[in-house]
N, C-alpha and C positions, 0 to 999 in steps of 0.2 A: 708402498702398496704396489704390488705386481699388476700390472695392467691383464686382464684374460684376451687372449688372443681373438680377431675377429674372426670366426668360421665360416661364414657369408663367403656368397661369390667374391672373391676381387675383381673389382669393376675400374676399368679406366675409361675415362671420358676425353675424345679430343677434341678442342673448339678452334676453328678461323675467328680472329677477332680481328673484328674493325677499329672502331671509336669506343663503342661506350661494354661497358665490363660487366657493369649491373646485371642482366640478365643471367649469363654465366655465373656469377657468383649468388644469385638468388636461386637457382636449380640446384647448385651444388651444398648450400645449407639444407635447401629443404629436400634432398635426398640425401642427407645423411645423417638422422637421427638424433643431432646436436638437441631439438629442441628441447625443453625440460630439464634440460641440464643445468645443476648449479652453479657448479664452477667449470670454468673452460680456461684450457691452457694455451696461447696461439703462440706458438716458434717461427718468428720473419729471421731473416738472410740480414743481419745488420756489418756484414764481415768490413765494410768497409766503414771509415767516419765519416765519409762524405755522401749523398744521394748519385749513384750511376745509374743509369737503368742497365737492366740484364746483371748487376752486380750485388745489390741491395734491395730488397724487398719495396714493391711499390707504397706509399704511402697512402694513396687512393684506393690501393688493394685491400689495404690494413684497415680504413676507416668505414669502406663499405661494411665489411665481412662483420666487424668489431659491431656497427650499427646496426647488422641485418641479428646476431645473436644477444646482445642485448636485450632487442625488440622480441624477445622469449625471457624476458625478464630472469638473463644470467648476468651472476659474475664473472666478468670476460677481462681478463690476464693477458698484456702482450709480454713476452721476456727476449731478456737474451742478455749473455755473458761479457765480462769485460774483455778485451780484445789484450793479443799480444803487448802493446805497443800502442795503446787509449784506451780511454774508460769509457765503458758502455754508454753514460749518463751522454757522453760527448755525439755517439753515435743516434742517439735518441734524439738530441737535440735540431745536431746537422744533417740530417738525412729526411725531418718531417715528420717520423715515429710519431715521436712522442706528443704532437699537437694534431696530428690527425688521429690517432686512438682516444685522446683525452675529449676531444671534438665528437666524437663519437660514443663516448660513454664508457669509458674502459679502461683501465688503468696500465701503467707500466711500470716491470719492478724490472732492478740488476739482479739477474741471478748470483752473480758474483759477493752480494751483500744477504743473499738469503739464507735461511737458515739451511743447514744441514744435515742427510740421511746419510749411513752409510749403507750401501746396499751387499751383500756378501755372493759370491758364489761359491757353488758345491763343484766338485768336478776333478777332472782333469784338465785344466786349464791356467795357462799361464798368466790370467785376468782374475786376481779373488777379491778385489772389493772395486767400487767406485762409488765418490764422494758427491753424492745429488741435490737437487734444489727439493725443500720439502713441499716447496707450491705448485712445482709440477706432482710429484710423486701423489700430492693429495685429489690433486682434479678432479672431476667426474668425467673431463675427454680433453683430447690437444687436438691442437692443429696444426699442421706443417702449412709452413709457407713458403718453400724450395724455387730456385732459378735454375736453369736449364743451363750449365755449364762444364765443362772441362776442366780435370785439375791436375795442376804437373806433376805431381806425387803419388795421385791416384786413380789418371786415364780421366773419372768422371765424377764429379759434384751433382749431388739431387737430394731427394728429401731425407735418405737416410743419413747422407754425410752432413746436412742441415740440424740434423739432434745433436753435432757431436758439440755445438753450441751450448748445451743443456749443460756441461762438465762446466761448473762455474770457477774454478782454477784457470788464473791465465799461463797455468804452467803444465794447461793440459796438451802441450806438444810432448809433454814426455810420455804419454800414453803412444805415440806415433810407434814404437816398435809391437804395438799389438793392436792396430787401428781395424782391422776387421775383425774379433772378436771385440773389439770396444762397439763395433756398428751394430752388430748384432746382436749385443747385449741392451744398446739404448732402442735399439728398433722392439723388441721383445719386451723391456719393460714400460716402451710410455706409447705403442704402436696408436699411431694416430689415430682417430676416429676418420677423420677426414684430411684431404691432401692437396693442395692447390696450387700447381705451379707455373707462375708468371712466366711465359718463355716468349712473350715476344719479342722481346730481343734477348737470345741467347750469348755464349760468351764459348769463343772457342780458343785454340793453340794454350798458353801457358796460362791456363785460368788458377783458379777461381775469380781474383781480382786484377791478374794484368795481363789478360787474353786481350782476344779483338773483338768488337761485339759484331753479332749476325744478325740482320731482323727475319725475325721467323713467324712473327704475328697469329703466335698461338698460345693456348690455354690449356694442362691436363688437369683433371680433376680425377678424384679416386677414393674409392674406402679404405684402401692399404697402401702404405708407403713403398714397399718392394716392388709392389705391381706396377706402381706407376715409375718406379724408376727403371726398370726391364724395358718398360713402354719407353721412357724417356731417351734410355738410350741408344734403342731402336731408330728413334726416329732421328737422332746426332748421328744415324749409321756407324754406332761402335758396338764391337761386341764386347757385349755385357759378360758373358764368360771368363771373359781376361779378366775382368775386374772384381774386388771387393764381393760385389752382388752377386757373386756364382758362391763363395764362402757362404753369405749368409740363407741365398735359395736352396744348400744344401744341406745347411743347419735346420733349416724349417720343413723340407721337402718341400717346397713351392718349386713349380713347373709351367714354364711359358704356356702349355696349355689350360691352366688354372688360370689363366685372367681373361676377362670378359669383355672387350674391346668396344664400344661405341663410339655415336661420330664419327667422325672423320678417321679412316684407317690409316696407318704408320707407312704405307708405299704412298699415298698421295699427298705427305706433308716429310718425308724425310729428307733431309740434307746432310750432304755428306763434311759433319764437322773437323777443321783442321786439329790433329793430333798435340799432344803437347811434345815441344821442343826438348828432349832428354840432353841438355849438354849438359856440361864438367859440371856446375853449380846444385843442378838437379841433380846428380848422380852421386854427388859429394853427399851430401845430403840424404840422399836413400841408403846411401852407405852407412850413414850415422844412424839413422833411424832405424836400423835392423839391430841395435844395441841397444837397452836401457840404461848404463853407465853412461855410454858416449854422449847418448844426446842431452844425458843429466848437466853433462860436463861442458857439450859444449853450446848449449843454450840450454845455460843455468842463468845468466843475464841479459836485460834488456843490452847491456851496452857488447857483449859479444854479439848480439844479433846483428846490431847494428854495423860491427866491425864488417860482418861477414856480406850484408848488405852493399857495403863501399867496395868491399873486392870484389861482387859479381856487377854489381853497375862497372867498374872497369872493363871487366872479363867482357859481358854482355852488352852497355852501353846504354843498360835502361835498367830501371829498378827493379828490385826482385821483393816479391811476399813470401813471408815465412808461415807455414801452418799451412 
């Protein structure tokens, strides 16, 4: 089912948070139209198996949110796909997921075990099908739940690169030689209804999971995923241009003056985030991903990942994340 596009203002919301979240996340249900909804699809940040903060989606986060739309008497879905290199179930476990949404009313599946769409494109496009989870595709709305981070592969992680979790393949790195039409094709077909993301503590230099964290003790909220990532990475002082996000703002025509700014403005909460580190590992790497063969061939197994993991911990002297 093709999501219809939101035509509304794109609205982004920026919050200073202290202590407690509750409030923030109770404006941001009730202005966005979730309620009555049957089913709700929520997408958290599970990339890592362990709880980091600024790395993996809050659990606190998950259970308020999970709590406040239930209390609209929905069926509220947390998901997310099995990881490179662990299985989802693990990440659910060790990160709190999974007993703080249950604690609150809402269930959690693997998308990796779900059933199947395939979804087709028409075009000129070197992108003609991808293979979906049918519990999203059915929803009546989603929810992003993105962290404010930096990625070495792609400048910047936010709520769009947050769907590409949705591809329940763990061997959806081989989409990586066509990663910004795959963005733009998940952002277009499951376009969140709403968008929430946890930034206060951010993650900059070689993110998404082994950057350095920043505390930035803020909160965006939003009715469109693009908008708030343009805001996002405004406010990480990157330009969004370079990145991904200029493909898909000019697939849609969306324009920085199309979104509608509240709270707190982007010059009195920006910080200028550390870039990612492009050495030999990174660049090997983007080498290969500009090939669908290469990268089939050379992460086609866990145990070459792995190999290649041991030579940049030599090279680099710290561990490297693949994806």
């Amino acid at each position: 089912m093709l999501k219809v596009p939101n035509v509304a203002q794109k609205t982004v919301k920026i919050f200073q948070v202290k202590d407690d979240i509750s409030a923030i996340v109770n404006e941001a249900v009730a202005n966005s139209g979730l309620r009555g909804k049957s089913k709700i699809f929520i997408k958290p940040n599970l990339s890592h198996p362990e709880y980091l903060p600024g790395v993996v989606t809050s659990p606190e986060l998950m259970q308020q949110l999970v709590g406040l739309l239930r209390d609209g008497n929905s069926e509220v879905i947390v998901g997310e796909s099995n990881g490179f290199n662990y299985p989802c179930w693990t990440a659910f476990d060790k990160t709190g997921a999974e007993a703080a949404v249950k604690k609150a009313g809402g269930t959690v599946i693997n998308l990796s075990e779900d059933k199947l769409v395939e979804v087709k494109f028409q075009g000129n496009t070197p992108l003609k099908r991808l293979f979906l989870p049918k519990t999203i595709l059915d929803a009546d709305a989603i929810v992003d739940l993105p962290l404010m981070k930096t990625h070495e592969f792609m400048a910047y992680s936010g709520a769009i690169k947050n769907l590409f979790g949705c591809v329940p393949s763990n061997k959806r790195i081989y989409l990586h030689p066509y990663l910004p039409e795959v963005m733009y094709r998940l952002y277009t077909l499951f376009k969140p209804q709403l968008t929430i993301m946890d930034a206060r503590v951010g993650i900059e230099g070689n993110g998404p999971t082994k950057g350095k964290p920043v505390k930035m003790d803020l909160m965006l909220t939003g009715n469109d995923a693009l908008a708030l990532d343009i805001t996002a990475a405004k406010v990480m002082m990157l330009n969004w241009k370079e990145t991904y996000l200029n493909y898909i703002a000019k697939k849609t025509g969306m324009l920085e003056e199309d979104i509608k700014a509240n709270g707190l403005t982007v010059s009195e909460v920006e910080h200028r985030f550390e870039p990612p580190k492009i050495d030999l590992p990174v660049k090997a790497q983007m080498m290969v991903y500009q090939h669908e063969y290469l990268t089939k061939v050379l992460f086609c197994s866990l145990d070459v990942v792995k190999l290649f993991q041991k030579v940049t911990v030599v090279y680099r002297g710290k561990p490297v994340e693949i994806g």
